[in-house]
N, CA, C and O atoms as a Tripos MOL2 file, in Angstrom:
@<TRIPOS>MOLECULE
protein
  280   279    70     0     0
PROTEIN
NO_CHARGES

@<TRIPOS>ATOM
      1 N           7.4790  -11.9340   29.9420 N.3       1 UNK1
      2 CA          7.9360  -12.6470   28.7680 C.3       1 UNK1
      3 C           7.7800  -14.1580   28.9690 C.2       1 UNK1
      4 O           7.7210  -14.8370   27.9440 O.2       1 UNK1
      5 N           7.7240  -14.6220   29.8680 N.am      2 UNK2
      6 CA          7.6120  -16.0380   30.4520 C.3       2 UNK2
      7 C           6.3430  -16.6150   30.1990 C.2       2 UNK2
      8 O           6.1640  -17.7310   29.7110 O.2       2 UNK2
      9 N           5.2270  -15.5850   30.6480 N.am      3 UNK3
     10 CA          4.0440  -16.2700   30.0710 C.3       3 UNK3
     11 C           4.1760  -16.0490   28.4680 C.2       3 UNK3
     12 O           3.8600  -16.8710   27.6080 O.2       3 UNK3
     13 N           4.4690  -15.3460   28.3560 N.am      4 UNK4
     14 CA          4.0830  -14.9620   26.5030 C.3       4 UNK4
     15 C           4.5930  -16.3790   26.1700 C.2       4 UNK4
     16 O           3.8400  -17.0540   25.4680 O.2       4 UNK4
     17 N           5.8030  -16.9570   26.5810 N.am      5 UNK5
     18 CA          6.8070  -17.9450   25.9610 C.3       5 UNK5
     19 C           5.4750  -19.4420   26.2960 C.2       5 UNK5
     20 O           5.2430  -20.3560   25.5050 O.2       5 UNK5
     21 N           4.9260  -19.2700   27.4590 N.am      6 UNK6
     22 CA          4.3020  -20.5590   27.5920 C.3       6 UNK6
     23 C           2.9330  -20.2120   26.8870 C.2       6 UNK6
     24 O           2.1590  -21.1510   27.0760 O.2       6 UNK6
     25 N           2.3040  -19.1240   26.0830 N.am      7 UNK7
     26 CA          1.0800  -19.0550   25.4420 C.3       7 UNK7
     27 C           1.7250  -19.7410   23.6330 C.2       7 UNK7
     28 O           1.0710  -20.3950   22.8210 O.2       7 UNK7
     29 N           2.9600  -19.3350   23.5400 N.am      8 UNK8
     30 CA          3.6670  -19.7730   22.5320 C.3       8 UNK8
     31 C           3.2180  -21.0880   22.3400 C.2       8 UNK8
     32 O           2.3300  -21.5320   21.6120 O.2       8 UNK8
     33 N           4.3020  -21.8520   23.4400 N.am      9 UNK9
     34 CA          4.5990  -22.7670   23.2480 C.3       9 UNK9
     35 C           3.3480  -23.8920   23.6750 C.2       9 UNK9
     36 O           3.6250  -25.0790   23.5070 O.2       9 UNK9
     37 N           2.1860  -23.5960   24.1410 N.am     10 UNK10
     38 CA          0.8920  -24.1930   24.3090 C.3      10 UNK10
     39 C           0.3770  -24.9690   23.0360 C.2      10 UNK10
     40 O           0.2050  -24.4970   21.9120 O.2      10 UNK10
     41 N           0.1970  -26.0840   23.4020 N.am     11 UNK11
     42 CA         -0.5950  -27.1770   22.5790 C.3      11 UNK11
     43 C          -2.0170  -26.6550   22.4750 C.2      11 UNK11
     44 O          -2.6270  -26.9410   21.4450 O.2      11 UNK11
     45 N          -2.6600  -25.8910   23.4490 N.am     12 UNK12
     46 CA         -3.8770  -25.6100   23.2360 C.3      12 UNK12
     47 C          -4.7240  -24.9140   21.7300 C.2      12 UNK12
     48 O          -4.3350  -24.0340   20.9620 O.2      12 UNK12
     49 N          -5.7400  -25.5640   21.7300 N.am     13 UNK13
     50 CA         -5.9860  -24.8710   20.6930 C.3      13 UNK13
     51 C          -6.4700  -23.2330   20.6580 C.2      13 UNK13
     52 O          -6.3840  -22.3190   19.8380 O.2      13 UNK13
     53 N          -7.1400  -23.4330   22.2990 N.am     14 UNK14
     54 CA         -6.9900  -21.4690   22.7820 C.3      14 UNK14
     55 C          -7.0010  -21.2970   24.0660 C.2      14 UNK14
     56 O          -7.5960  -22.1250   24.7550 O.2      14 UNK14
     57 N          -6.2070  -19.9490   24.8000 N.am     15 UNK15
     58 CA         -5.8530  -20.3210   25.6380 C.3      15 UNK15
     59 C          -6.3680  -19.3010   26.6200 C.2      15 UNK15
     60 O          -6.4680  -18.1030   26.3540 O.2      15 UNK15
     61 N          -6.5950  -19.6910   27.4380 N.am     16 UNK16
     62 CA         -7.2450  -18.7000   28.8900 C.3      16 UNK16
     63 C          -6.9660  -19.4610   29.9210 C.2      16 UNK16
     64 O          -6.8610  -20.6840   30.0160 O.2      16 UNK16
     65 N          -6.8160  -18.2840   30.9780 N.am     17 UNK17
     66 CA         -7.3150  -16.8120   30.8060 C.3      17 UNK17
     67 C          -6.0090  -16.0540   29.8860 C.2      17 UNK17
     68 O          -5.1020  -16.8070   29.5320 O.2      17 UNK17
     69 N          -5.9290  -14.7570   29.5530 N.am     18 UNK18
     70 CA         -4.8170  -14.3310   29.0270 C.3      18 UNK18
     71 C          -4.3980  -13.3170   29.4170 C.2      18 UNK18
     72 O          -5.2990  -12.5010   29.2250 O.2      18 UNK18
     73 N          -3.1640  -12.6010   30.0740 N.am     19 UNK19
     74 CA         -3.2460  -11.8110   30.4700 C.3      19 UNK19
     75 C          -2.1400  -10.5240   29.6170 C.2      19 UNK19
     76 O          -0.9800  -10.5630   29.2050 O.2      19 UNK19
     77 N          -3.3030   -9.3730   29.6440 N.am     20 UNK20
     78 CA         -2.9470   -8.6650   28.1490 C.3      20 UNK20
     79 C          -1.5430   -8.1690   27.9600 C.2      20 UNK20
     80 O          -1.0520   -8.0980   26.8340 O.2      20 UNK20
     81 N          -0.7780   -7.7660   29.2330 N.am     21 UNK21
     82 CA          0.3230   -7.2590   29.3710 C.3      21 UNK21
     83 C           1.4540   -8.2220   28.7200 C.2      21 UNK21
     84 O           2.3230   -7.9200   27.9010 O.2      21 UNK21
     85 N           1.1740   -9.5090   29.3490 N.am     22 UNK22
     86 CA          2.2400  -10.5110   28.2590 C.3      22 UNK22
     87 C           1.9940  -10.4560   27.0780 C.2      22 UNK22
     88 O           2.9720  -10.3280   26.3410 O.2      22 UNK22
     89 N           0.9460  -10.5110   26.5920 N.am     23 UNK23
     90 CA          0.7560  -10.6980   24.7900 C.3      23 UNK23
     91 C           1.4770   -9.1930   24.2370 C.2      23 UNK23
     92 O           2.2480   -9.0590   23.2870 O.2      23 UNK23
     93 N           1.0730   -8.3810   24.9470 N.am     24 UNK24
     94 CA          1.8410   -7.1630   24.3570 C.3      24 UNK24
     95 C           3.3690   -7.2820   23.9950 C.2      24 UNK24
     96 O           4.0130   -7.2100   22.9480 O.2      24 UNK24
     97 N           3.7380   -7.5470   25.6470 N.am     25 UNK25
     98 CA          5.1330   -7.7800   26.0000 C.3      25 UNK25
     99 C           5.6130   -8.5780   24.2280 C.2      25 UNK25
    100 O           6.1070   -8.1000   23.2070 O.2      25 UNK25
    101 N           5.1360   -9.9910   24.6290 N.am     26 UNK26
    102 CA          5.7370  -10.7400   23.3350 C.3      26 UNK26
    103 C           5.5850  -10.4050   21.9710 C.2      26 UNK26
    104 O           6.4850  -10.4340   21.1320 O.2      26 UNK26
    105 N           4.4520  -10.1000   21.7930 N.am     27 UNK27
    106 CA          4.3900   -9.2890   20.4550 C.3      27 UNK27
    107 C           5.3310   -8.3510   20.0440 C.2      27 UNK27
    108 O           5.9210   -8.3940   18.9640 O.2      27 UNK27
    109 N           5.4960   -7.3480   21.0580 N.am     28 UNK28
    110 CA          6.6620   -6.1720   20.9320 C.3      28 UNK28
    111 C           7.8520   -6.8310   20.6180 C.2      28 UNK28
    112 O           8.6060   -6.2410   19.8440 O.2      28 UNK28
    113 N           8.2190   -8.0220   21.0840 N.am     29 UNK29
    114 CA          9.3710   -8.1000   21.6050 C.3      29 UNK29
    115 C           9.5350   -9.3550   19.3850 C.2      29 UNK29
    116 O          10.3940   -9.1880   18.5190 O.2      29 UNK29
    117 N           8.5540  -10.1730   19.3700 N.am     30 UNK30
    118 CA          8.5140  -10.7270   18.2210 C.3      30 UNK30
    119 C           8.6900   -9.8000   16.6570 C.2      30 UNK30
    120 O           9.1920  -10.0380   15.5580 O.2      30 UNK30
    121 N           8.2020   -9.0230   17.0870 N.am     31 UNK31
    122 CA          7.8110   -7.4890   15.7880 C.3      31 UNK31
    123 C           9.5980   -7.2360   15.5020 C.2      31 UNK31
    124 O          10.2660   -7.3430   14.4730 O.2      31 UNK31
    125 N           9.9360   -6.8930   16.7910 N.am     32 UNK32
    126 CA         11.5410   -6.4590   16.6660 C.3      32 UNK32
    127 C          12.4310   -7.3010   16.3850 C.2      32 UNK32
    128 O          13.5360   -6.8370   16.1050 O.2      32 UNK32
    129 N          12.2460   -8.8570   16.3660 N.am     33 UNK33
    130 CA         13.2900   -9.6080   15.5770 C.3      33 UNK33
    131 C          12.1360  -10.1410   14.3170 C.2      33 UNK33
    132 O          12.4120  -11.2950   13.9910 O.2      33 UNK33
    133 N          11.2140   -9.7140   13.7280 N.am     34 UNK34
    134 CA         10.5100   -9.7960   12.4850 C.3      34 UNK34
    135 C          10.5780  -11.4800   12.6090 C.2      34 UNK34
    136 O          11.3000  -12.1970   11.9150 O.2      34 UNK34
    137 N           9.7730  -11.8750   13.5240 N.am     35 UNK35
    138 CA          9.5650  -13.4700   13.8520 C.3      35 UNK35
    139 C           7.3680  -13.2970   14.1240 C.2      35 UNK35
    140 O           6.5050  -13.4970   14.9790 O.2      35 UNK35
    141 N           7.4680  -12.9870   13.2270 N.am     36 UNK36
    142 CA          5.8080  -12.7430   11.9160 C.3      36 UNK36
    143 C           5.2620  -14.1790   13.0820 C.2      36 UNK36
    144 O           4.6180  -14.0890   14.1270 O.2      36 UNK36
    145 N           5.7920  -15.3680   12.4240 N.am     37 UNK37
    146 CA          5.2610  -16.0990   12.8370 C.3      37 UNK37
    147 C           4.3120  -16.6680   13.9780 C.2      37 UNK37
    148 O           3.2020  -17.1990   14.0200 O.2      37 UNK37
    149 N           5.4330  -16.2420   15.0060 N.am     38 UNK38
    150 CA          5.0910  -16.1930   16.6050 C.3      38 UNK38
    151 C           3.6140  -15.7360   16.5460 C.2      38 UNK38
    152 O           2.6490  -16.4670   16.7680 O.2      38 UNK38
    153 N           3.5650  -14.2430   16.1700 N.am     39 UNK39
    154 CA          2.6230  -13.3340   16.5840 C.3      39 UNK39
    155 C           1.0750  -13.5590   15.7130 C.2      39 UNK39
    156 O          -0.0820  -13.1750   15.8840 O.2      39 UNK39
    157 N           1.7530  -14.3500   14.7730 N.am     40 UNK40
    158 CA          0.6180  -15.0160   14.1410 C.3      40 UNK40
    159 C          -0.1670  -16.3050   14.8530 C.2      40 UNK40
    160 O          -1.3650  -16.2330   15.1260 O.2      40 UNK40
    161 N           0.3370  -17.0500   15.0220 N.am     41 UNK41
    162 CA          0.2330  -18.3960   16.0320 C.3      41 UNK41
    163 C          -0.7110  -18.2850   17.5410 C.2      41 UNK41
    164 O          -1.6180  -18.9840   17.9930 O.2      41 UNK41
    165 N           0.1920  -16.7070   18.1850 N.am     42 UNK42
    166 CA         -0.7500  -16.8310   19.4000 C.3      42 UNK42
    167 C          -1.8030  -16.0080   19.4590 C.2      42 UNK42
    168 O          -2.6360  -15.9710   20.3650 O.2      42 UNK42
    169 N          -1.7580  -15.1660   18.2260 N.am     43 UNK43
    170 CA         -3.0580  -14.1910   18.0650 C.3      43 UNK43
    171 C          -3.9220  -15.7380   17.9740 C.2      43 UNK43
    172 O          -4.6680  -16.1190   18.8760 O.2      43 UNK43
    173 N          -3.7440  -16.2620   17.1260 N.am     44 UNK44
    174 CA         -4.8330  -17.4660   16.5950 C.3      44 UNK44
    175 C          -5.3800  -18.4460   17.8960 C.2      44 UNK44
    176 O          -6.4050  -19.1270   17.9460 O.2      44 UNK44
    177 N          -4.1340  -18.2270   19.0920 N.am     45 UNK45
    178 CA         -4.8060  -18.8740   20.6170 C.3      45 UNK45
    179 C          -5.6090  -18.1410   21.4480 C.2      45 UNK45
    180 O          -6.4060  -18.6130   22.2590 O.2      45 UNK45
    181 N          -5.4350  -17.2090   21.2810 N.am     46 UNK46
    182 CA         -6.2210  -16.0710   22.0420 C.3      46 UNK46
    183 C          -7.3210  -15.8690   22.1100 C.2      46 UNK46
    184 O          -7.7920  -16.1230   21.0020 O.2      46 UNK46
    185 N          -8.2430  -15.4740   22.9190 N.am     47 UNK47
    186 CA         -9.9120  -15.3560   22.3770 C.3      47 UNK47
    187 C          -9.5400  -13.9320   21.4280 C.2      47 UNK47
    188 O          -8.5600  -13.1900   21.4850 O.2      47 UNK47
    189 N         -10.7040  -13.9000   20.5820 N.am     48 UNK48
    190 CA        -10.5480  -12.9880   19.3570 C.3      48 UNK48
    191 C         -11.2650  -11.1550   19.7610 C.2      48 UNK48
    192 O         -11.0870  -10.1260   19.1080 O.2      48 UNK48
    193 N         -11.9250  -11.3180   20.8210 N.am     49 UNK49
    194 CA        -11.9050  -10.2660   21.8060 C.3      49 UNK49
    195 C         -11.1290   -9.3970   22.1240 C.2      49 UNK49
    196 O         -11.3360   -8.1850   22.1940 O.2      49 UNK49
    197 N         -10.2680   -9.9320   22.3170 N.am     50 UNK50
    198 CA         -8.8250   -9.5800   23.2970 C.3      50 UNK50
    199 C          -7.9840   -8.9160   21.7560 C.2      50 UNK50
    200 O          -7.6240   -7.7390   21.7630 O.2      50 UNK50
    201 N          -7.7940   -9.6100   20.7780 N.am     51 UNK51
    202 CA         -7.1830   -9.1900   19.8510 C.3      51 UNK51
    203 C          -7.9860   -7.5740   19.4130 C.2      51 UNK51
    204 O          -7.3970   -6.4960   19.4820 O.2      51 UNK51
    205 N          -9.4710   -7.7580   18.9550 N.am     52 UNK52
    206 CA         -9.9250   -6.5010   18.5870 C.3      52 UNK52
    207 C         -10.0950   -5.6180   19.3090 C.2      52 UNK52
    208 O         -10.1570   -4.5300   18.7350 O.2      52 UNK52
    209 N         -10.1830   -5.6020   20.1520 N.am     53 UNK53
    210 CA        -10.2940   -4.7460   21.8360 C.3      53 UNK53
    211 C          -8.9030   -4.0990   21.5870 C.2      53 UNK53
    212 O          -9.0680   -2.9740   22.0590 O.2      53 UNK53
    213 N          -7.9290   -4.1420   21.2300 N.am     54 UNK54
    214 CA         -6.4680   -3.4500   21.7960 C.3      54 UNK54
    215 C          -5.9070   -3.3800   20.2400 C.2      54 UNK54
    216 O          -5.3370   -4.2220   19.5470 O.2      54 UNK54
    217 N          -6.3190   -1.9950   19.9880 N.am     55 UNK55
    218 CA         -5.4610   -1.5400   18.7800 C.3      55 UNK55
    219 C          -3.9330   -2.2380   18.2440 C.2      55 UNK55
    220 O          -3.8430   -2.9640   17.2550 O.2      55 UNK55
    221 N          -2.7630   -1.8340   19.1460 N.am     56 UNK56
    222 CA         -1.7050   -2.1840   19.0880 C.3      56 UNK56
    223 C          -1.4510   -3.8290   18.9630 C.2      56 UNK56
    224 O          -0.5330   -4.1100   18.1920 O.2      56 UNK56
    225 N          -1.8790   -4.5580   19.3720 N.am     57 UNK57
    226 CA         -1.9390   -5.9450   18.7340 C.3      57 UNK57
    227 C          -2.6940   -6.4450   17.8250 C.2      57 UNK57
    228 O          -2.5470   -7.6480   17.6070 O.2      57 UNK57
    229 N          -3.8990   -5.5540   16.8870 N.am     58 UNK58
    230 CA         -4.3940   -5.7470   16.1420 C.3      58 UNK58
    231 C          -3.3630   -5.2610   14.8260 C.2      58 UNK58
    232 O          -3.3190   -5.6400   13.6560 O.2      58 UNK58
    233 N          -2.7890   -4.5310   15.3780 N.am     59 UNK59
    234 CA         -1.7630   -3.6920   14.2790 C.3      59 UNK59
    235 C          -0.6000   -4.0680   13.7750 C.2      59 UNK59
    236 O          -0.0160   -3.7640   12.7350 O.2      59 UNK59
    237 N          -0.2260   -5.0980   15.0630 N.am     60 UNK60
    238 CA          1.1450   -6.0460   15.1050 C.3      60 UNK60
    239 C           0.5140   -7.4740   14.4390 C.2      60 UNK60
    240 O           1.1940   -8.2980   13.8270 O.2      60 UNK60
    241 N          -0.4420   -7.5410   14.6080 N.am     61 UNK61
    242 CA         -1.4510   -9.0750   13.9160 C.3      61 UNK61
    243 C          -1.5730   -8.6070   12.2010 C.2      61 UNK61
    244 O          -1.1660   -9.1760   11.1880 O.2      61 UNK61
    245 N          -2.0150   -7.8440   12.3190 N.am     62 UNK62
    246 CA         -2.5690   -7.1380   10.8510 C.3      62 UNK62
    247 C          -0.5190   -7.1020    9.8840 C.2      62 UNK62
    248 O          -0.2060   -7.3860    8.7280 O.2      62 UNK62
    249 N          -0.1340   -6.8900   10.4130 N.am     63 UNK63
    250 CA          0.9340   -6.3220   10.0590 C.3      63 UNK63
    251 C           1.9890   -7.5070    9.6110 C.2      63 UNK63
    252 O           2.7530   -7.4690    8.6470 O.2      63 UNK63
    253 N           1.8310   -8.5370   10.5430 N.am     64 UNK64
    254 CA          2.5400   -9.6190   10.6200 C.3      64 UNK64
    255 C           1.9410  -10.6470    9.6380 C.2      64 UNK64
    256 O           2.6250  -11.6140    9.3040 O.2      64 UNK64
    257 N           0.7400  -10.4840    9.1820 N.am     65 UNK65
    258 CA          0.0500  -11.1140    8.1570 C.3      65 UNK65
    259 C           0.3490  -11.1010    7.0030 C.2      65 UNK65
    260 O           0.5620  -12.0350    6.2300 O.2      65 UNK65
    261 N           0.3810   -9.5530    6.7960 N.am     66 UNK66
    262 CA          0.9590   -8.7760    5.6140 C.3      66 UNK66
    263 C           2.3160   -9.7390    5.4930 C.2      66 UNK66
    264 O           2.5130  -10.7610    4.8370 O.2      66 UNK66
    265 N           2.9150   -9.2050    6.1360 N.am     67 UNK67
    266 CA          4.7940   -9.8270    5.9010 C.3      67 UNK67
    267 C           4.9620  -10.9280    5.7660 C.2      67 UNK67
    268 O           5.9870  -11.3080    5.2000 O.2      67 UNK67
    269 N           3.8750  -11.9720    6.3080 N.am     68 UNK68
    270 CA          4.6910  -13.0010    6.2500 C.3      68 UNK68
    271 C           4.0360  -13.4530    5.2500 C.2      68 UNK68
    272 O           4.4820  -14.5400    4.8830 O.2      68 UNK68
    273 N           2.8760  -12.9580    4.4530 N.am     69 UNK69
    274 CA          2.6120  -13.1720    3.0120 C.3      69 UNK69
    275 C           3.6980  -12.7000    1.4640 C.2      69 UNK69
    276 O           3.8510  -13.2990    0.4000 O.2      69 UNK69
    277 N           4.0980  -11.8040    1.8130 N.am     70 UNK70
    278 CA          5.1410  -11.4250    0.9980 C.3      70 UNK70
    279 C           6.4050  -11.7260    0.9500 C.2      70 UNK70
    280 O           7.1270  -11.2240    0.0890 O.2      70 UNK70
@<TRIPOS>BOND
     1     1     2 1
     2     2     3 1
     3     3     4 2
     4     3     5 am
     5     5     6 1
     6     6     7 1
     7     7     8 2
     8     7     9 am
     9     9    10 1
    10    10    11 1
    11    11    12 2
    12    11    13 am
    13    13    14 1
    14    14    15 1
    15    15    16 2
    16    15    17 am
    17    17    18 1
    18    18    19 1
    19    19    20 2
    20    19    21 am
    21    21    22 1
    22    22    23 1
    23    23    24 2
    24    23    25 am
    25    25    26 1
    26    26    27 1
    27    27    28 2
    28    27    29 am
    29    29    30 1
    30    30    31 1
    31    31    32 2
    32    31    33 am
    33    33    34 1
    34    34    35 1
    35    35    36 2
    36    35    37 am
    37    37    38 1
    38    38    39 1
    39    39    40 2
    40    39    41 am
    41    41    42 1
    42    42    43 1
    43    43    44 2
    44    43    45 am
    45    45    46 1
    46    46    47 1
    47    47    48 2
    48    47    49 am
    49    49    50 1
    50    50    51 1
    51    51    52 2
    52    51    53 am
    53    53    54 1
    54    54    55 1
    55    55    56 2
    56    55    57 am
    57    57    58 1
    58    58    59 1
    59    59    60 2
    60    59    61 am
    61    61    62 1
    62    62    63 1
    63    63    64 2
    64    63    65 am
    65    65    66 1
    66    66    67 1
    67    67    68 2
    68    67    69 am
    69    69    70 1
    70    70    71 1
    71    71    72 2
    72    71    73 am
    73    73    74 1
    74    74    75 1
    75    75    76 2
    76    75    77 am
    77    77    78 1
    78    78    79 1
    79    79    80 2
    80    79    81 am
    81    81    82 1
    82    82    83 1
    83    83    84 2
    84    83    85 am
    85    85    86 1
    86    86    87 1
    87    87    88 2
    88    87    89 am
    89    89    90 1
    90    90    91 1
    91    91    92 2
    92    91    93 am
    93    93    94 1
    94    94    95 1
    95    95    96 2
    96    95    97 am
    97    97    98 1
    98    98    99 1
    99    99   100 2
   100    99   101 am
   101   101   102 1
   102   102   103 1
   103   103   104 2
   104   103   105 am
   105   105   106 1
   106   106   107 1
   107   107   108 2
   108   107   109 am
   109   109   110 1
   110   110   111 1
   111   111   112 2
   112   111   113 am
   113   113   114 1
   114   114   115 1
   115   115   116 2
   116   115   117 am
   117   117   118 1
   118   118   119 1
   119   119   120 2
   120   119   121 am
   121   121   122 1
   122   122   123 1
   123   123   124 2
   124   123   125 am
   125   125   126 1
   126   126   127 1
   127   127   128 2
   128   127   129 am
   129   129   130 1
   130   130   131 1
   131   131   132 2
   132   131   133 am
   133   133   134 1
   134   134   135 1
   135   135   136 2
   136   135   137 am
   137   137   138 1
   138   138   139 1
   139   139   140 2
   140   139   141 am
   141   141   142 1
   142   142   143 1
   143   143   144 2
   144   143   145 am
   145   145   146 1
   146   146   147 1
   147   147   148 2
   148   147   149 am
   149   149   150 1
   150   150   151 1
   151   151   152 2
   152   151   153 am
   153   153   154 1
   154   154   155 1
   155   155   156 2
   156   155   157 am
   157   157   158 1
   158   158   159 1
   159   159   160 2
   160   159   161 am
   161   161   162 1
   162   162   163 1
   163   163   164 2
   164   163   165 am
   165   165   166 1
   166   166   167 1
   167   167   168 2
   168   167   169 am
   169   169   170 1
   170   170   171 1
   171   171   172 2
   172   171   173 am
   173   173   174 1
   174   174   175 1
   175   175   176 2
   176   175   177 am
   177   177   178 1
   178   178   179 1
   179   179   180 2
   180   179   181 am
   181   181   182 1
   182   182   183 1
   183   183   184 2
   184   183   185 am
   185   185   186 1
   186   186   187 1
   187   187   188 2
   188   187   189 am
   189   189   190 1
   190   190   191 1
   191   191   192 2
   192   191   193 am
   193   193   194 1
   194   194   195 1
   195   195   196 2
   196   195   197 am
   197   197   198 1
   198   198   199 1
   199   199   200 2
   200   199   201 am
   201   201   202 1
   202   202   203 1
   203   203   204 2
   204   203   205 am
   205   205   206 1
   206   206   207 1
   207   207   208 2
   208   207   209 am
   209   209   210 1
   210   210   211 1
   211   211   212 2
   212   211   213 am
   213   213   214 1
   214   214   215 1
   215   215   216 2
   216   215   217 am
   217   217   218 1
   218   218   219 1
   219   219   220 2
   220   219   221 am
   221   221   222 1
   222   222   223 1
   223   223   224 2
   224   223   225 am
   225   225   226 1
   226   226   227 1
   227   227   228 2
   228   227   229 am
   229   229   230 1
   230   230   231 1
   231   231   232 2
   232   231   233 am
   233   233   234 1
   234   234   235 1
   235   235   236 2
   236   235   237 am
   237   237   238 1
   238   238   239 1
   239   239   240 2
   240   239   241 am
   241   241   242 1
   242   242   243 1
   243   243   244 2
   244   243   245 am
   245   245   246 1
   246   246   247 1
   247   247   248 2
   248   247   249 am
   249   249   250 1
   250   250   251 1
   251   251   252 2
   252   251   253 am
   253   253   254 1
   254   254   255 1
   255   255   256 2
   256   255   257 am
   257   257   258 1
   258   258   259 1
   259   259   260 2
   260   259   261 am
   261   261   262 1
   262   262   263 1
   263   263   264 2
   264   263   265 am
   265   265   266 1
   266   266   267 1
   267   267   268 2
   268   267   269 am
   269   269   270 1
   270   270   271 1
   271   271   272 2
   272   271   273 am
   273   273   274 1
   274   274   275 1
   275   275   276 2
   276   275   277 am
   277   277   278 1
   278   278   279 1
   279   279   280 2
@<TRIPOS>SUBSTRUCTURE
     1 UNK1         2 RESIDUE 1 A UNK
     2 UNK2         6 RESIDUE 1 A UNK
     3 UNK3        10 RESIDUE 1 A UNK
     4 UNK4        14 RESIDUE 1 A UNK
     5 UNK5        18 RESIDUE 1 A UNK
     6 UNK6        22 RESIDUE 1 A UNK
     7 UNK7        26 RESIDUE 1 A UNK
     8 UNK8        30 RESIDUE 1 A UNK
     9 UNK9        34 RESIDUE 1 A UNK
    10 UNK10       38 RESIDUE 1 A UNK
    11 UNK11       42 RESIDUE 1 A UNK
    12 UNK12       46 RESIDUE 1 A UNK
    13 UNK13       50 RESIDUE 1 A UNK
    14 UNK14       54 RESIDUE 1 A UNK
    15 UNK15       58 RESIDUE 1 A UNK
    16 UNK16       62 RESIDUE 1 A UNK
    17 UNK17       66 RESIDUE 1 A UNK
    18 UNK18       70 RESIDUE 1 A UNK
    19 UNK19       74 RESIDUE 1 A UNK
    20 UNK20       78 RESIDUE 1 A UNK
    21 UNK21       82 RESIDUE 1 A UNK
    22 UNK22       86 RESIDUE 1 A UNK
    23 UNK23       90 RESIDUE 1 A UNK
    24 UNK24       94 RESIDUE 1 A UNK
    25 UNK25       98 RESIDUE 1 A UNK
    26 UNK26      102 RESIDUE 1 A UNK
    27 UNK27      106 RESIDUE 1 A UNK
    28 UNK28      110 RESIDUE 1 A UNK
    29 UNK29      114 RESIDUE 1 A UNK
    30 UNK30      118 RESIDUE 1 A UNK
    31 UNK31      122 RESIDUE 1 A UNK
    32 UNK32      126 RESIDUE 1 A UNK
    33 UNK33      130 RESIDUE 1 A UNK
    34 UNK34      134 RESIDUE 1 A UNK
    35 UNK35      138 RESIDUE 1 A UNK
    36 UNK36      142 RESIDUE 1 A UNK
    37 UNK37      146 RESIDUE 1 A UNK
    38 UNK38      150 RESIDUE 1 A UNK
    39 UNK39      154 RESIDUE 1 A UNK
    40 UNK40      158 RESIDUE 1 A UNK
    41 UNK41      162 RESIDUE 1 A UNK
    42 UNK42      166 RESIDUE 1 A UNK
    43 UNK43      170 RESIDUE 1 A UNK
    44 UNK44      174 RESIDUE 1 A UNK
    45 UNK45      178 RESIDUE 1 A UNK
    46 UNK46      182 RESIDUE 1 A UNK
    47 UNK47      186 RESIDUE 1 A UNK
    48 UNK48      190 RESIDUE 1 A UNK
    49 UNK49      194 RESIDUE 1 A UNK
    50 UNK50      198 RESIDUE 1 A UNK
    51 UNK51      202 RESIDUE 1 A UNK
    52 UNK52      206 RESIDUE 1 A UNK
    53 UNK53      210 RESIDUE 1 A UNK
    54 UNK54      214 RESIDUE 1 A UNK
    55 UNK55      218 RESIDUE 1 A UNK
    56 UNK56      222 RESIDUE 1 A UNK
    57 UNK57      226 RESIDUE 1 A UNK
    58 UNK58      230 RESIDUE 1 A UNK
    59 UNK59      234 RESIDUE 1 A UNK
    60 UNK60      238 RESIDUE 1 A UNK
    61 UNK61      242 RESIDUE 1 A UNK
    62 UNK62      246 RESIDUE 1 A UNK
    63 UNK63      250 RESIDUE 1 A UNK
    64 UNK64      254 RESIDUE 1 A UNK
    65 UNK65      258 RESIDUE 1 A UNK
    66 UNK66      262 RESIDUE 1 A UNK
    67 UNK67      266 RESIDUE 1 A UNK
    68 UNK68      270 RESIDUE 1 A UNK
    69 UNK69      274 RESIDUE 1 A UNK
    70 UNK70      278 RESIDUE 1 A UNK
């Protein structure tokens, strides 16, 4: 959760290397207090690889898009 918190909180505009287990971690953990935002933000730091490569954060990305449009 620690890295997830410093991919967050990164000025970068993208960030590597990334390592997939945190993004999960935080995502999971963002989904469950419906904080859309977060998971929007560091999908957008991430190489875009990494996002389509792994169902479950494409699903939490996809999903979090939705919501925080409505």
């Amino acid at each position: 959760m620690r890295e997830f918190e410093e991919y967050r909180n990164s000025k970068q505009r993208r960030i590597r290397p990334v390592r997939l287990e945190a993004v999960r971690v935080g995502f999971k953990k963002a989904w469950q207090e419906h904080d859309y935002t977060t998971i929007i933000a560091v999908a957008r730091k991430i190489p875009e690889k990494i996002l389509l490569e792994d169902p479950k954060l494409l699903m939490w990305y996809d999903q979090a898009l939705t919501r925080s449009q409505g």
